[in-house]
C-alpha positions in Angstrom: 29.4 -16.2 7.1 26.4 -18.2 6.8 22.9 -16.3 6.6 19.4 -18.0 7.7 18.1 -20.4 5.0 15.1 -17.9 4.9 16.7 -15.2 3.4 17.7 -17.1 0.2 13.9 -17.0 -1.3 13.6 -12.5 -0.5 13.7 -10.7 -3.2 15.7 -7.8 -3.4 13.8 -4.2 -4.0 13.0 -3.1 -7.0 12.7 0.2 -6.1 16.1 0.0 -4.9 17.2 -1.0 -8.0 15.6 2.0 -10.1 16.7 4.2 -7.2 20.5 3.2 -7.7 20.3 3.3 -11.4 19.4 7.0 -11.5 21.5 8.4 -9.0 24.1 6.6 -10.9 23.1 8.6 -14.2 22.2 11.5 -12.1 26.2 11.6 -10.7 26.8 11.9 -14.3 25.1 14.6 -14.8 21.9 13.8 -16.3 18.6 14.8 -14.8 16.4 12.7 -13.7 12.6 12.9 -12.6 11.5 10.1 -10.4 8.4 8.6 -10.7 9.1 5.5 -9.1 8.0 7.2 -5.3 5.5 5.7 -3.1 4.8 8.4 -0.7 2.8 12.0 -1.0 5.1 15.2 -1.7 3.1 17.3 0.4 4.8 18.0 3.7 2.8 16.6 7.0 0.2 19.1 8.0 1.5 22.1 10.1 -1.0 21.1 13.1 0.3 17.1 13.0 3.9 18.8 13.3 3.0 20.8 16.3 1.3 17.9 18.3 4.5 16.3 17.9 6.5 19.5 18.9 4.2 20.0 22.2 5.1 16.5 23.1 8.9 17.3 23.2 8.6 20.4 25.3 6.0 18.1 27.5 9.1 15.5 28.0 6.7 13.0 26.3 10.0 10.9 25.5 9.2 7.6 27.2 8.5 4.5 26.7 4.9 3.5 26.3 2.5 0.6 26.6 3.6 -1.5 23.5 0.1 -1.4 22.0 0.0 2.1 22.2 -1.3 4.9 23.8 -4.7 5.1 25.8 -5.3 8.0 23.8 -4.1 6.9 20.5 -6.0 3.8 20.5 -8.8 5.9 21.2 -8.6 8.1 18.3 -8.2 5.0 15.6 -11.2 3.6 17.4 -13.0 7.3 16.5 -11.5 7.0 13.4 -13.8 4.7 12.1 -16.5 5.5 14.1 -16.4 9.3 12.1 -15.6 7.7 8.6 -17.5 4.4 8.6 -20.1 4.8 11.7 -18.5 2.0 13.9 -16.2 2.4 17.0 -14.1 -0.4 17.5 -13.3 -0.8 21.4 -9.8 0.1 22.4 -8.7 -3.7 23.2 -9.0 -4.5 19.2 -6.7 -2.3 18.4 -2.9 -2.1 18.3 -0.3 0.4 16.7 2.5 -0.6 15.3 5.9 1.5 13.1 3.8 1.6 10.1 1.2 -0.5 8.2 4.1 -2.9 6.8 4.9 -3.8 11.0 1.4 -4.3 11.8 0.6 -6.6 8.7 4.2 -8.4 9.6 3.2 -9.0 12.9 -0.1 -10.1 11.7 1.7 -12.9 9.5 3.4 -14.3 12.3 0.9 -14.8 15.1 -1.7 -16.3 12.2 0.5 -18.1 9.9 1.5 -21.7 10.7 4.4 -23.6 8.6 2.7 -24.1 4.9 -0.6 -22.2 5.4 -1.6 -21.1 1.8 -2.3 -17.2 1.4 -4.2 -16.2 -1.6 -2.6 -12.9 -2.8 -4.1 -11.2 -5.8 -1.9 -10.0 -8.8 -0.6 -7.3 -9.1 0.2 -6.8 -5.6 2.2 -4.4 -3.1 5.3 -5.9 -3.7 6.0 -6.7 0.5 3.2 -9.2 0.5 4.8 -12.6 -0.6 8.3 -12.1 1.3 6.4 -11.1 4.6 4.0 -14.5 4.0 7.1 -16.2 3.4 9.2 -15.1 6.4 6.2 -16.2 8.3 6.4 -20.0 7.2 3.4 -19.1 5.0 3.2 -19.8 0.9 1.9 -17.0 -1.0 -0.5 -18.2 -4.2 -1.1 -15.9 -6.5 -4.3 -15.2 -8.0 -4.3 -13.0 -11.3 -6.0 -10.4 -12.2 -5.1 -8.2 -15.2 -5.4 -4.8 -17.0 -8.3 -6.3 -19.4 -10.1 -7.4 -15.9 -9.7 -4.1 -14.6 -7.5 -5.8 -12.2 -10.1 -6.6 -10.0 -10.9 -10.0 -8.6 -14.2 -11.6 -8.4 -15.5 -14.3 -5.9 -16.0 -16.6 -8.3 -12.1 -16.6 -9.2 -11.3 -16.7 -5.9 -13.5 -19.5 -4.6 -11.9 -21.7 -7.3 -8.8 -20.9 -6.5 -8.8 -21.8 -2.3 -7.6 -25.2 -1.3 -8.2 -27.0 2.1 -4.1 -25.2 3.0 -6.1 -21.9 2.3 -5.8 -19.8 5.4 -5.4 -16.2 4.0 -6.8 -13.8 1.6 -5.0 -10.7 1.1 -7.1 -7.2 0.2 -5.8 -4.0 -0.6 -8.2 -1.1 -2.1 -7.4 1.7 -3.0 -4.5 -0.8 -4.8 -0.8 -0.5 -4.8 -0.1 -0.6 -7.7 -3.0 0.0 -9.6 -5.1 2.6 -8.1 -7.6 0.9 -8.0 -10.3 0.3 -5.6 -13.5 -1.9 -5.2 -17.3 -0.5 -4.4 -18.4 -1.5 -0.5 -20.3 -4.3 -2.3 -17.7 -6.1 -4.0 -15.1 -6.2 -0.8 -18.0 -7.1 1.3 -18.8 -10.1 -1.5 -14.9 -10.6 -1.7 -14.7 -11.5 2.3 -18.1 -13.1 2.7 -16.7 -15.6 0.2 -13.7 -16.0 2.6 -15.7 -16.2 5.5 -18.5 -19.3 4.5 -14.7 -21.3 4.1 -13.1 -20.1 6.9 -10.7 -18.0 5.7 -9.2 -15.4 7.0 -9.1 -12.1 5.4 -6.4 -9.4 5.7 -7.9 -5.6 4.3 -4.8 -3.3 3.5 -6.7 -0.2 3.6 -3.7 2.3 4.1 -5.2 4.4 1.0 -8.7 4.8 2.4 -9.0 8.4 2.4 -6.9 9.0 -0.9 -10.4 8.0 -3.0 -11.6 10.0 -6.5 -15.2 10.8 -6.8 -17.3 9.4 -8.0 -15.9 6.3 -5.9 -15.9 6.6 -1.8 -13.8 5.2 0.7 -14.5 1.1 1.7 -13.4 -0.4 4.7 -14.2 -4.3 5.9 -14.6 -3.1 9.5 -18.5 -3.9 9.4 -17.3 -7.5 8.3 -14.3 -7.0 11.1 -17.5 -6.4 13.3 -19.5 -9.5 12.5 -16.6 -11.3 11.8 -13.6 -10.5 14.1 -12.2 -13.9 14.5 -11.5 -13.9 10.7 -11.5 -10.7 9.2 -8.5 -7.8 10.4 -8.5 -4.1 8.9 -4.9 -3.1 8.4 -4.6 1.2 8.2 -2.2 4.1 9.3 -0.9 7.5 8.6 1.7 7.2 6.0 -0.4 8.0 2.9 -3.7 10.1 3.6 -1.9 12.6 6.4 1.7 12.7 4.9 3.6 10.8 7.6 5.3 8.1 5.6 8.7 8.9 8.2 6.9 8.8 11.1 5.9 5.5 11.1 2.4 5.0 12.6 0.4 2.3 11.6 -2.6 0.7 13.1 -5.1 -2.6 12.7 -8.4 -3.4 14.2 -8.8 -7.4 14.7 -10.0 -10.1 17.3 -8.6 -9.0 20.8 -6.8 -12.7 20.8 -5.0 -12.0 17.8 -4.5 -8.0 18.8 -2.9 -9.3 22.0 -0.6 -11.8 20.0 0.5 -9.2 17.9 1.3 -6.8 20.8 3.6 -10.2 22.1 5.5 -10.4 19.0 5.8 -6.5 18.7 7.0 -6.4 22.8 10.0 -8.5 21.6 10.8 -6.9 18.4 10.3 -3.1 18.7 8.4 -2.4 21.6 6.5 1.0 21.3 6.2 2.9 18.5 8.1 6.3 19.1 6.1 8.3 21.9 6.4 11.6 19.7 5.0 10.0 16.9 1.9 8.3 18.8 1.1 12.2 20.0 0.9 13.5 16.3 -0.8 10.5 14.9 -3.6 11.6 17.3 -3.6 15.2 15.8 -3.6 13.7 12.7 -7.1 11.3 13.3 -8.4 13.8 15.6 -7.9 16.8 13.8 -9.5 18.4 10.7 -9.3 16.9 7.4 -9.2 19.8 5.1 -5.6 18.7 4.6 -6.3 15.4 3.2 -8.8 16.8 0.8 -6.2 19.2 -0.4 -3.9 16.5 -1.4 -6.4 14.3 -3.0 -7.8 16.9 -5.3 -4.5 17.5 -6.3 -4.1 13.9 -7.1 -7.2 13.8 -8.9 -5.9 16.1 -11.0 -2.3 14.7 -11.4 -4.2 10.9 -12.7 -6.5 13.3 -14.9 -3.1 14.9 -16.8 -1.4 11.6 -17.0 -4.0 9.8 -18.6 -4.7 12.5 -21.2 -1.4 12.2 -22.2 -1.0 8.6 -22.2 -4.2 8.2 -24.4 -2.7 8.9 -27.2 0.1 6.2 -26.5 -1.0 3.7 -28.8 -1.2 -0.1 -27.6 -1.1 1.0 -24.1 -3.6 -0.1 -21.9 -4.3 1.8 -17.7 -7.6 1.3 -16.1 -8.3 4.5 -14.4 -7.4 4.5 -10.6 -10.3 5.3 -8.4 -7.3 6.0 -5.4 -3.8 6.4 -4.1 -1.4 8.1 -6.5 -0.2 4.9 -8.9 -0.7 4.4 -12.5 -0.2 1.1 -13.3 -0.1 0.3 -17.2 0.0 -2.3 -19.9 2.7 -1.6 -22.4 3.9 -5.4 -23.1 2.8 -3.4 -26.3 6.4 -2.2 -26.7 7.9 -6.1 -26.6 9.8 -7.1 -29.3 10.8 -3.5 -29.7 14.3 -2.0 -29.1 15.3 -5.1 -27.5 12.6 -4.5 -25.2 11.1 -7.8 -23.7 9.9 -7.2 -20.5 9.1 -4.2 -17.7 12.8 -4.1 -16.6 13.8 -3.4 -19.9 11.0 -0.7 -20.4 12.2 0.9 -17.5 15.6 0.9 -18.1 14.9 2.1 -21.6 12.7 5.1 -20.0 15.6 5.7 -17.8 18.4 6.0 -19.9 16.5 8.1 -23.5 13.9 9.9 -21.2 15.5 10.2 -17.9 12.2 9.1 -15.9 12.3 6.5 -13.2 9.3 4.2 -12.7 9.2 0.5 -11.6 8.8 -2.9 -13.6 5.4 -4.3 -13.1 7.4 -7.8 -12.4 7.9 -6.3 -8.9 4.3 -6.3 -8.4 3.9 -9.8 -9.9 3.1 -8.6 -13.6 5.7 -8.4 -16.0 3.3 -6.8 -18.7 3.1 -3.8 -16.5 5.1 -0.5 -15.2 4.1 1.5 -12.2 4.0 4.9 -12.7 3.8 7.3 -9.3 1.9 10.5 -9.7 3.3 12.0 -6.5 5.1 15.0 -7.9 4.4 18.9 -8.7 1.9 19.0 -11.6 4.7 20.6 -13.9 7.3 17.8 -13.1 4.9 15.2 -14.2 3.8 16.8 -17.3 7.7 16.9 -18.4 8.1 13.7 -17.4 5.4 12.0 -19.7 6.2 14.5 -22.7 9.9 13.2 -22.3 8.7 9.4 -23.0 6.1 10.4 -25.2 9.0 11.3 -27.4 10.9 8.4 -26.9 8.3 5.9 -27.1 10.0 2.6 -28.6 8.7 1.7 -32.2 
């Protein structure tokens, strides 16, 4: 059987691969901690659940508008009108199944056949195949662990071409954790917007921020700027509702209405039950997502108190989300170590800990390290490689 041409140049998941490789060694009886997850181990918040369980016994189990909910749309527009002191009106905004649908759609109604995107590395590894399935061609900018892995303007104006159509942003980071201040995004996407380019803001971390640093968002710039600057969000991360699959962007209502095109032949709504808890979930208190991020906090503090003493190895400290991404090309040339694949199958087999290779994220020097896990679990996990540590 022959399979579209397209589907030659995706790469498979790396995740996938770390996730087969331990249940294999797990069906053999080893145990295993996993610290390859991208999603919070805190259950969604008992209020979220019951919005969704008053839905059910309402018979809430039709279809909807494909953009969403009245109501829905209303909330995300509150949204950022309570965290950032701007309400975007109701036609700039579309929900989609999840952040990774609403940036997909995004890709196809603004992407033409070879339109360049400018994707900083290390990056969320769904980026480049998305761009690519969209007739787009990803360019990657680096930025490593000595650079704090942030990019500056000045890197990025030299890097844009006349194809240059796209700048992809995402702060809080995955994988690195870590975030810009409100003045270096907003110096990020003014450089974008004196050339014309459009910027894409990945934001779905926004409330999962460590003090001192606060949440950004580019939805002034969306306001100033809306033909060329889209905020990307959800509730996957900051409320716990990675299954649920609610995702949301703010944009120009051309491009909204686009997207909603696409997303009417594709998926149509997103699930009516889910819509009704997602409002819950922006409406509702947020004692909840404080909660979880102090316990992150203090999850990134233990990890990198251990990992200080791990000689050659080199993390900037995330200012969000719940990733460690560090530099241990240290360990190359070691135990027939030569690059992140081999680290973390060398992690996986002597420590039994699961992470992922930094070449997933388009940095081979790198491993990402997820601190979503009990306290205890990723104390044991650490001290396991500490023990092992190649040399």
């Amino acid at each position: 059987m022959k399979i579209a041409d397209r589907l030659s140049r995706i790469r498979p998941s790396a995740t996938f691969v770390v996730n087969t490789k331990a249940s294999e060694l797990k069906e053999q009886g080893r145990k295993i901690i996993n610290l390859a997850i991208g999603e919070p181990d805190f259950p969604t918040p008992a209020h979220i659940c019951k919005a969704a369980q008053k839905a059910i016994d309402e018979g809430f189990t039709r279809y909807t508008a494909v953009p969403g909910i009245a109501e829905l749309r209303q909330a995300v527009g509150m949204y950022y009108k309570r965290c950032y002191g701007l309400e975007p009106p109701v036609e700039s905004i579309l929900v989609s199944n999840g952040g990774k649908h609403s940036l997909f759609n995004y890709f196809l109604a603004l992407l033409n056949p070879g339109d360049e995107v400018i994707i900083p590395v290390p990056y969320w590894l769904s980026y480049p195949d998305m761009v690519i399935l969209a007739g787009g061609v990803p360019v990657f900018l680096p930025v490593n662990a000595k650079e704090g892995f942030k990019l500056t303007p000045e890197k990025l104006a030299k890097a844009m071409t006349p194809k240059t159509r796209l700048l992809i942003l995402n702060a809080p980071s995955n994988p690195t954790g870590v975030s810009y201040n409100q003045e270096e995004l907003n110096a990020l996407i003014d450089c974008c917007v004196t050339k014309g380019v459009c910027v894409a803001s990945d934001e779905i971390y926004d409330r999962i921020v460590y003090a001192p640093a606060t949440s950004v968002s580019a939805i002034r710039r969306w306001q100033h700027h809306p033909e060329l600057v889209t905020v990307f969000n959800g509730c996957s991360k900051s409320f716990s509702m990675t299954g649920w699959r609610v995702g949301y962007c703010v944009g120009h209502p051309q491009l909204v209405k686009a997207m909603s095109t696409i997303q009417g032949q594709s998926t149509s709504n997103v699930c009516s039950i889910a819509q009704k808890a997602a409002v819950a979930a922006l409406s509702g208190a947020y004692d909840c997502v404080a909660e979880m991020v102090a316990a992150f906090q203090r999850r990134r503090d233990l990890a990198l108190h251990i990992m200080s003493s791990w000689k050659g190895v080199l993390c900037p400290k995330p200012e969000g989300a719940f990733y460690l991404f560090a530099d241990m090309s240290c360990y190359f040339g070691k135990n027939g170590i030569t690059s992140s694949s081999d680290i973390c199958t060398y992690f996986l087999e002597k420590a039994g800990v699961a992470l992922v290779p930094g070449s997933a994220f388009g940095d081979d020097a790198c491993v990402r390290f997820s601190y979503a896990v009990a306290d205890e679990v990723l104390k044991q996990a650490l001290k396991n490689m500490e023990n092992v540590l190649p040399g």
